[in-house]
C-alpha positions in Angstrom: 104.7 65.6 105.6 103.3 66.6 109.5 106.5 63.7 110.2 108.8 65.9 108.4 107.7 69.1 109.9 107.8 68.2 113.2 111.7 66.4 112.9 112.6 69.2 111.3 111.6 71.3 114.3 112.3 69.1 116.4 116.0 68.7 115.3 116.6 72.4 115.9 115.4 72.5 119.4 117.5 69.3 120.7 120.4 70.8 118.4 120.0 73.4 121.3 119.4 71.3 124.4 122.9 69.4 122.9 124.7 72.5 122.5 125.1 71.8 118.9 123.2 74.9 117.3 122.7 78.4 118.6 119.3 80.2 118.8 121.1 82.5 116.0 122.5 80.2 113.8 121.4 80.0 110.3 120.6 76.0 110.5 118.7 76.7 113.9 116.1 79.3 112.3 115.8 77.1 108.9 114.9 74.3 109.8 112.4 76.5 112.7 110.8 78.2 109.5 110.7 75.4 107.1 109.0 72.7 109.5 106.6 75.2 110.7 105.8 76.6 107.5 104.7 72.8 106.5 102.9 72.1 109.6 101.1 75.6 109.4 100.3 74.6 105.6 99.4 71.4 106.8 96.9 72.6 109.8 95.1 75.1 107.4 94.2 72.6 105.0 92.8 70.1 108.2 91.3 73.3 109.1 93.3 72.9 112.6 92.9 76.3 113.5 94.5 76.4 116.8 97.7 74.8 115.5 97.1 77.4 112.5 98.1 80.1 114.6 100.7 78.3 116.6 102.3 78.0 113.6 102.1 80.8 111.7 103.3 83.0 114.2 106.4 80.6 114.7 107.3 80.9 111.1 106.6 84.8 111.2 108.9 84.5 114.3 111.7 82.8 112.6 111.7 84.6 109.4 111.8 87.7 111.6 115.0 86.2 113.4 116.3 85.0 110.0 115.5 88.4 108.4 118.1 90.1 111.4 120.6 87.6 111.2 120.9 87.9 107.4 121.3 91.5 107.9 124.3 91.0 110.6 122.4 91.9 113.2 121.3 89.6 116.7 118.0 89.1 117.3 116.4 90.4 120.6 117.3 88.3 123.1 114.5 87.3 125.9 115.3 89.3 129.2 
């Protein structure tokens, strides 16, 4: 499962790099939630508390992002 968490992330960000997904795009931010959601899931149970956090607040990140975009808005953008 920590496999599948991390291609899944990992997918999104070279989908990026490639130019094949945008930070906004609905794929971009699933598959951002869903593998960090597993890895956090994953960490708390090895009781990997650094990577707890790391990952948690990405998936809190992403369903924020996801949460805007559902709602037709952009989410802030990095200045």
């Amino acid at each position: 499962m920590q496999i599948v968490g991390a291609l899944l992330i990992l997918a999104a960000f070279a989908g990026t790099q490639f130019g094949k997904l945008g930070q906004s795009s609905l794929s971009y931010l699933w598959l951002n939630l869903i593998g960090s959601l597993i890895l956090a899931v994953l960490a708390f149970y090895e009781e990997q508390w650094g990577f707890v956090l790391l990952e948690t607040v990405w998936a809190l990140v992403s369903a924020w992002s996801l949460t805007q975009v559902l709602r037709g808005r952009q989410p802030s953008a990095a200045h």
